[in-house]
C-alpha positions as CSV (number, residue, x, y, z in Angstrom):
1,X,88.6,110.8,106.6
2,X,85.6,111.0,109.1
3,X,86.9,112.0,112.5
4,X,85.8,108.8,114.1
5,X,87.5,106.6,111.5
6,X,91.5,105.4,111.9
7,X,93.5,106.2,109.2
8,X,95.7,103.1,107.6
9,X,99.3,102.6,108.7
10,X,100.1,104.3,105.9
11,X,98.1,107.2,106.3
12,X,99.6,107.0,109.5
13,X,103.2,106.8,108.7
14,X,103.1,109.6,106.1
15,X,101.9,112.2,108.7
16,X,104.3,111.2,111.4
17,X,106.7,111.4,108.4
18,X,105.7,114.8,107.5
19,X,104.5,113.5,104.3
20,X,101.1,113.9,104.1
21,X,98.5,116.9,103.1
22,X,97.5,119.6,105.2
23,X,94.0,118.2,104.9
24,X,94.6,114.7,105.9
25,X,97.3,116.3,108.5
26,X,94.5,118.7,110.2
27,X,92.2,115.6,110.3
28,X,94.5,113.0,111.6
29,X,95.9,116.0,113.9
30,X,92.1,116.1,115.4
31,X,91.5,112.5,115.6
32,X,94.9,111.7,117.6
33,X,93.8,113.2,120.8
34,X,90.7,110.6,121.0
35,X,92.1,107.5,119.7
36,X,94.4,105.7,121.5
37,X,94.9,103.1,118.8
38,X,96.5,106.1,116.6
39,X,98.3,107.1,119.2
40,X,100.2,103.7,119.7
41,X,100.8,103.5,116.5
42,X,102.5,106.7,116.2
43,X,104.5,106.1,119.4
44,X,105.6,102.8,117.4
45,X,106.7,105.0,114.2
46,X,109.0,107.1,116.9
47,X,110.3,103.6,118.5
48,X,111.3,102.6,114.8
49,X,112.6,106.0,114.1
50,X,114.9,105.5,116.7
51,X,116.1,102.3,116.3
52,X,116.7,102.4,112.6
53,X,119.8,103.9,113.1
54,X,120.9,101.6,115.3
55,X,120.7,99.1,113.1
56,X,122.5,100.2,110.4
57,X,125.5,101.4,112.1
58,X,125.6,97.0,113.4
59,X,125.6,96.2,109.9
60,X,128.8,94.9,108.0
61,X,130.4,96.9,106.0
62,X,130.8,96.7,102.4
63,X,134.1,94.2,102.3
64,X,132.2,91.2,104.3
65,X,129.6,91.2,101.6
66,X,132.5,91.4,98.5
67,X,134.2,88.1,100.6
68,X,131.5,86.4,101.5
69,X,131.0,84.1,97.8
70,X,134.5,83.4,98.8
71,X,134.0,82.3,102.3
72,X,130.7,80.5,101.9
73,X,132.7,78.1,98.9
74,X,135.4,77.6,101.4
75,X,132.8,76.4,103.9
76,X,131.3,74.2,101.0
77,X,134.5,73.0,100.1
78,X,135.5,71.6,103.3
79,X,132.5,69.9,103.7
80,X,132.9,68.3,100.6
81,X,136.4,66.8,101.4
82,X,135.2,65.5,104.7
């Protein structure tokens, strides 16, 4: 990668993911500092980071998906008899 050019997203996401190689980290670790764009977009991978969590934890749990056939047929089921 040139230092002037942006890596991808995915570039991008593997390095703030700790994923990528030390060369494309040392050149994506020198570009940050003048690109604003890259730095956004990392700040966004954090944001997501955090929230991810979040999310799953607000999830149902495992039972409302092992009912929910049951439930939706009920619901279809009614409507039919009305």
């Amino acid at each position: 990668m040139n230092s002037s050019a942006c890596p991808s997203s995915e570039v991008l996401s593997a390095y703030f993911d700790k994923e990528s190689s030390p060369e494309s980290s040392s050149s994506i670790t020198a570009h940050i500092p003048g690109c604003a764009n890259c730095r956004a977009e990392l700040e966004w991978f954090g944001l997501l980071n955090e929230f991810g969590p979040r999310v799953e934890e607000s999830l149902p749990g495992e039972s409302y998906w092992e009912d929910l056939p049951h439930r939706i047929l009920g619901l279809v089921m009614v409507e039919e008899e009305a």
